[in-house]
C-alpha positions in Angstrom: 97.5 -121.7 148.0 101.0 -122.3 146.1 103.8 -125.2 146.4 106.5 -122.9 145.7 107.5 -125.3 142.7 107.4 -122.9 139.3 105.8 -124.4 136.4 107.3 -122.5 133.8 109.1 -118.5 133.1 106.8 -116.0 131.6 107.8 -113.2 129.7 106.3 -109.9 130.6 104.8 -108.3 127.6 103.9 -104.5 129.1 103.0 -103.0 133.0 100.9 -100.0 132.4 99.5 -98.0 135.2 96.2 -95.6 133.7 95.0 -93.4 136.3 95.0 -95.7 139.6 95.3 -99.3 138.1 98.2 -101.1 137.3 97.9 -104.5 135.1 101.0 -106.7 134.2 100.8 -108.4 131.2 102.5 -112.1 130.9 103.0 -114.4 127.6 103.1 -118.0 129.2 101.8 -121.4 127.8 101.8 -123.6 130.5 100.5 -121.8 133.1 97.9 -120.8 130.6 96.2 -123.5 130.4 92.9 -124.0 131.8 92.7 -120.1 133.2 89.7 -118.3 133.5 88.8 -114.9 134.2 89.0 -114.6 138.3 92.0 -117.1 138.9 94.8 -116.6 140.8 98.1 -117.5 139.6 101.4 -116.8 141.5 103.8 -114.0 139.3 107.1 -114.3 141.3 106.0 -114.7 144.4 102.7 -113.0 144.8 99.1 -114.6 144.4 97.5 -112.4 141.5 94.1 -112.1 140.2 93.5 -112.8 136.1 91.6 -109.8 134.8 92.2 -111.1 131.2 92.5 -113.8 128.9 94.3 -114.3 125.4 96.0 -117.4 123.3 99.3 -116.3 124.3 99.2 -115.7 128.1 97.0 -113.5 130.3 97.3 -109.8 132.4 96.7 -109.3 136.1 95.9 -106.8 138.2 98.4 -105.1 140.8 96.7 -103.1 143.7 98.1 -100.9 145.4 99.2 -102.9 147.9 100.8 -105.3 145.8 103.6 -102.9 144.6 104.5 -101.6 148.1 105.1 -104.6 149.1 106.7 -106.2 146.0 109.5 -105.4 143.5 106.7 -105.6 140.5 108.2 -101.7 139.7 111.1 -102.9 138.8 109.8 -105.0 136.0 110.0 -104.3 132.5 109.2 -105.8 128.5 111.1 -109.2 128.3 111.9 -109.6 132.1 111.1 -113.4 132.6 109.1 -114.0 135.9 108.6 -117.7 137.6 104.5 -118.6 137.2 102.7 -121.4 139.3 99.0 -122.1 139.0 97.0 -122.6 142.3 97.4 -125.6 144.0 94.3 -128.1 143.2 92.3 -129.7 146.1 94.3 -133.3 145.9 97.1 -132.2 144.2 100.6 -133.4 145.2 102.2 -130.6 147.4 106.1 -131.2 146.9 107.6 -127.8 147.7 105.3 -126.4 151.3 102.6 -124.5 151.7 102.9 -121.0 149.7 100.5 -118.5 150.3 101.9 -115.8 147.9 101.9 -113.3 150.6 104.9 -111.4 149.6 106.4 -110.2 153.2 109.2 -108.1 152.1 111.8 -107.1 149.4 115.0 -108.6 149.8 118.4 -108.1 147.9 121.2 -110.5 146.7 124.4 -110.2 148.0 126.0 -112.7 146.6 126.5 -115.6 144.3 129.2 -118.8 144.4 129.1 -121.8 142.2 129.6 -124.8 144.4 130.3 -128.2 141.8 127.4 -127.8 139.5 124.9 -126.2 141.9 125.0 -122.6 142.4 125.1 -121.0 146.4 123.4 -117.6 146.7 122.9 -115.2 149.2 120.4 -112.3 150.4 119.9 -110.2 152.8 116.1 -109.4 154.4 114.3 -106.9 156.0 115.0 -106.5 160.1 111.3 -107.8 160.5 111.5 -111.1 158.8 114.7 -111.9 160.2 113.6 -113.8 163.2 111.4 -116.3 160.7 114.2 -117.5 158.9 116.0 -120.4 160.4 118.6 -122.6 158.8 116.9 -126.0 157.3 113.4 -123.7 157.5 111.3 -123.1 154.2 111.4 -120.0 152.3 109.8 -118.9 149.3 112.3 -116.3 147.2 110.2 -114.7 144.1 107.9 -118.1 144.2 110.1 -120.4 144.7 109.9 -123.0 147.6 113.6 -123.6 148.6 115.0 -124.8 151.9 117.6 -122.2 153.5 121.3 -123.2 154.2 122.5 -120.9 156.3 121.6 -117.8 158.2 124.5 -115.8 159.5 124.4 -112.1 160.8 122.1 -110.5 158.6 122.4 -112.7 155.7 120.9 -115.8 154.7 121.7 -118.4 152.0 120.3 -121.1 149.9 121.8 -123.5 146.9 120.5 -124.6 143.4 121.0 -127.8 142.3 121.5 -127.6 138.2 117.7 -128.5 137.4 116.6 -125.6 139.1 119.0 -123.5 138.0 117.3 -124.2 134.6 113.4 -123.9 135.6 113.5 -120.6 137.6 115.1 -116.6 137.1 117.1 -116.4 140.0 120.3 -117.7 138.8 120.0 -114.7 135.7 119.9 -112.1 138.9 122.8 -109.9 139.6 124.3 -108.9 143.0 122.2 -106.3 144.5 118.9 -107.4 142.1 115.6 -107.8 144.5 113.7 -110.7 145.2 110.4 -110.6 146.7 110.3 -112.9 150.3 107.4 -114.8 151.8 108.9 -116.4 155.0 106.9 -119.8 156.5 103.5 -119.1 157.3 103.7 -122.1 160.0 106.1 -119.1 162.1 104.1 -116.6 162.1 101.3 -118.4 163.4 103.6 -119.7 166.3 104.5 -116.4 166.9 100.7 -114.8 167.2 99.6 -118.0 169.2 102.3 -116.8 171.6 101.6 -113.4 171.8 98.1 -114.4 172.4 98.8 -116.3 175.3 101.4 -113.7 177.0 98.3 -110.8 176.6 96.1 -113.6 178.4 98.7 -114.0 181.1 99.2 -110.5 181.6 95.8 -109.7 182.0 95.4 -112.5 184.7 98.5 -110.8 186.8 
């Protein structure tokens, strides 16, 4: 489990894909700290296992399903990429509750300053539409941010100038993708509901 608040930008150092793995190799120094072989650490947006360790950051693996789901083919050396450690049993949550289940790609469509914080806009995949609701959570490449407004097709969010500092987002360009994870809390609501309209049905 995630917060959705990045810790610092990593720089990938090489993806290399031999025969049916894929690994993604990150230099980072303070999401390094206190890794071991087997944690999961969340690379813009998705929960990844460490397969290895070194002084200057760590690799982890991508399955399969990880880049059909995620934009991780688009990277390449020197891309930066937002990092978060797991959340600790205790810890303070101050973003929401992350799971680093990457639902869809999404694209930006746009981008506006607005005083010194910065609007953007993206569009999302027909399915994860209905789970996005203006003042709802969002997490866009790992990051927990609340969305602003949700009109046709498109929804927004804004970056205050700290932010805009801490995370890669403000560096994308128009038409760039982000990887989506829309609130889990939804799609719970959603199942519990489709549970109950089966159950109805089956007592008709």
């Amino acid at each position: 489990m995630f917060t959705g608040l990045v810790e610092e930008m990593g720089t990938v150092r090489d993806l290399v894909t031999i025969g049916e793995e894929t690994r993604l190799s990150i230099a980072a120094t303070t999401s390094r700290e206190g890794l071991a072989l087997g944690d999961s650490v969340c690379v813009d947006g998705a929960c990844l296992t460490v397969v290895e360790l070194d002084p200057e950051g760590f690799t982890v693996g991508l399955s399969p399903e990880t880049l059909l789901k995620t934009n991780f083919d688009d990277r390449s050396m020197g891309d930066r990429v937002n990092l978060e450690r797991s959340l600790q049993v205790g810890g303070r949550l101050g973003g929401h509750y992350v799971q680093g289940h990457v639902d869809g790609v999404g694209k930006v469509v746009e981008k506006r300053p607005d005083g010194d914080s910065l609007r953007m806009w993206f569009t999302a995949p027909d399915h994860l539409m209905p789970y996005i609701v203006t003042k709802g959570y969002i997490s866009l490449d790992g990051v927990s941010l609340t969305i602003t407004e949700k009109v046709g097709v498109r929804f927004g969010v804004a970056l205050i100038a700290y932010t805009q500092m801490m995370i890669t987002m403000p560096t994308k360009p128009v038409g760039a993708s982000i990887n989506i994870e829309v609130d889990v809390f939804a799609k719970y609501v959603e199942s519990l509901l489709e549970g109950r309209v089966e159950r109805d049905r089956d007592r008709a």
